[in-house]
C-alpha positions, 0 to 999 in steps of 0.5 A: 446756528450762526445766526443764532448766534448772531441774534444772539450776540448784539443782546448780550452786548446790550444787556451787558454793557454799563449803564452811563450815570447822568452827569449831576450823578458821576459828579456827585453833586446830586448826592451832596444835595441828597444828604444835607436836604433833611438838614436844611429843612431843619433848619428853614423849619426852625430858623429861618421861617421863625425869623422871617415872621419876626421880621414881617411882624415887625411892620405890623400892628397885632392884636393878641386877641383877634389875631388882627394885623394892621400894616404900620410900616417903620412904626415900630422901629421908630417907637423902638429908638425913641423909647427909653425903656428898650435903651435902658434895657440896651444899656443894662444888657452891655453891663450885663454882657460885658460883665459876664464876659470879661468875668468868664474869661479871666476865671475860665483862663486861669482854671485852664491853667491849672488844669493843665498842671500835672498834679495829683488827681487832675482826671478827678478834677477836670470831670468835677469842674463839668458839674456846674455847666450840667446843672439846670438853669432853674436849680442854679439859681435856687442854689444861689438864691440860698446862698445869697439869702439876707439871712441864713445866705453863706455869702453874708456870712463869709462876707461878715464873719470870715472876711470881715468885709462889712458888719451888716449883711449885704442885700446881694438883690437890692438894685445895687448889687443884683445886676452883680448877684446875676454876673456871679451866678453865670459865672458859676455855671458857665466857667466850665465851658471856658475853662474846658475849651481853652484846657483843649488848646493848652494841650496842643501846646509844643512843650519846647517853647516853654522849655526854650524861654525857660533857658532865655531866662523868661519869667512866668508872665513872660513865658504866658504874654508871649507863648501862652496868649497868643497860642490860646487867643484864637480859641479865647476870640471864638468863645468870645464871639459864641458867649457875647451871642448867648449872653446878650440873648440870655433870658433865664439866667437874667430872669429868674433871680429877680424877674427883671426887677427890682425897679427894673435893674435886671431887665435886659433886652430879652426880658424888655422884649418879654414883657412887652410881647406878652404882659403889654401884648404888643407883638410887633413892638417886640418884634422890632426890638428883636431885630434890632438886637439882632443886627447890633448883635450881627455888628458885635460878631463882624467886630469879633471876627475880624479880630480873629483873622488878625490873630490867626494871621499873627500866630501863623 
C-alpha cells in the first residue's frame, strides 16, 4: 500500500502543480499585442498601404489606359512647383481654409456661449443646433443653391428688400462672390461642430472664477479675455488643428457648388488634384501634388501643436 501510495503521490504533484505562464504572457504584452492586431490592420489596410502607392506613383509616368508606369524620378515634383495651376489652386485653398476657419470659430465661440445660458428651452436648443451637421453634403448644398438663386433666392431678397444693402440681386456664383457663397455653406454645416465641442468645455468651467471677478468689478469682456478664452483655448487649438485638416482636404463641399468653376475660383487643391488625375489622367502628377499638400498640411499642424503646448502650459 505504501508504495502505492508513493507511485501515486509525485503524479498528484505533477498533475496538480500550476502551469508556469511564458514571460511575454505574465507580462501581458502578448495580449496587448493581441487585442490591437485587428486595429492595425485596418489601419495599414486603408492608410498606410493607400499612401505608400501615392507616393510610389509619385515618381512614376502612368498611362490610365494601359496601366503603363514609366519611372521618371523628381519629375513630378518638380512640374508641381513650376506650375501655375497648382499654385493657384494653393492660393485659393488658404482663402478657402483660412476663411472658413476663422468664420467657423468666431460664430461657433459665440453659439457656445449662448448655449451655455441658463434660459428657457436650452435642451431643445442644443439637440436643433445638431441639424445642420447631420445633414448630407449633397443636400446642403441644393438647400443653399436655392437660397442663393439669382432669382427666386432668399438671400436676394433680404439682401434688397429687408436690408436694403443693394438695389440689384447679387450673383452670389459670379467669380466675386463664389469663393464667399462656399465659405458661408461650410459654415452653415460645420457650426455645430464647434459650437458643441467648445459648449462641452464651457461645462468644466468653475463657477467661482466668474463670481470672483464679478466681485473685483470685471466687465463682461474681461471676465471672457481673461477667464473664458484661456479656459476654452486648448479645446479651440484642437479643432483649430482637426478642421484646418479637413477643410484644407475638403472636396464636396468646395465642388459641388460650382464644380471648381466659375473660370477656376473655386478650384482648390483637391479639386486641381481631381481634375488633373481623372479628366487630364495624369496619375502621378496628381500624386505628387497630394504629397506635397500632405507635407504642408503636416508643417501647419506642428505649428498648431506647438501652439497648444504653450496653451496647456499657460492654463496649467
Amino acid at each position: 500500500m505504501s508504495n502505492a501510495s508513493a507511485d501515486l503521490k509525485p503524479a498528484g504533484n505533477a498533475a496538480g502543480a500550476p502551469r508556469r505562464l511564458p514571460a511575454w504572457r505574465r507580462s501581458g504584452t502578448g495580449f496587448a499585442l493581441l487585442m490591437i492586431a485587428p486595429a492595425v490592420l485596418v489601419l495599414v489596410l486603408v492608410m498606410i498601404y493607400p499612401a505608400i502607392v501615392a507616393l510610389q506613383s509619385s515618381f512614376y509616368r502612368i498611362n490610365t489606359l494601359t496601366r503603363r508606369e514609366t519611372f521618371i524620378g523628381w519629375a513630378n515634383y518638380e512640374k508641381v512647383l513650376s506650375s501655375a495651376g497648382v499654385w493657384d489652386a494653393f492660393y485659393r485653398s488658404l482663402f478657402w481654409t483660412g476663411g472658413a476657419m476663422v468664420s467657423q470659430m468666431v460664430c461657433g465661440i459665440a453659439l457656445a456661449l449662448v448655449l451655455h445660458k441658463q434660459v428657457r428651452g436650452r435642451s431643445f436648443v442644443r439637440g436643433l443646433v445638431l441639424f445642420p451637421y447631420l445633414v448630407p453634403a449633397i443636400v446642403a448644398v441644393l438647400v443653399w443653391r436655392w437660397i442663393f438663386s439669382d432669382t427666386v433666392g432668399v438671400a436676394n431678397w433680404l439682401v434688397i428688400d429687408v436690408l436694403h444693402l443693394s438695389d440689384r440681386p447679387i450673383g452670389w456664383f459670379d467669380p466675386d462672390w463664389v469663393m464667399v457663397s462656399v465659405i458661408i455653406m461650410s459654415l452653415w454645416k460645420y457650426l455645430p461642430y464647434w459650437a458643441l465641442f467648445v459648449l462641452a468645455r464651457l461645462q468644466t468651467l468653475p463657477t467661482e472664477l466668474h463670481e470672483a471677478a464679478e466681485i473685483d468689478g470685471a466687465t463682461a469682456w474681461q471676465k471672457f479675455r481673461y477667464i473664458t478664452l484661456p479656459w476654452i483655448l486648448p479645446v479651440v487649438i484642437v479643432l483649430l488643428v482637426l478642421r484646418t485638416i479637413w477643410a484644407f482636404n475638403e472636396f464636396d463641399m468646395v465642388y459641388l457648388p460650382a464644380g471648381g468653376g466659375p473660370l477656376g475660383y473655386t478650384t482648390t487643391v483637391p479639386v486641381y488634384i481631381r481634375s488633373v488625375a481623372f479628366e487630364l489622367g495624369d496619375i502621378g502628377h496628381a500624386a505628387a501634388v497630394a504629397m506635397v499638400m500632405l507635407a504642408m498640411v503636416g508643417l501647419l499642424t506642428n505649428v498648431y501643436f506647438w501652439v497648444y503646448r504653450r496653451a496647456e502650459r499657460h492654463l496649467g
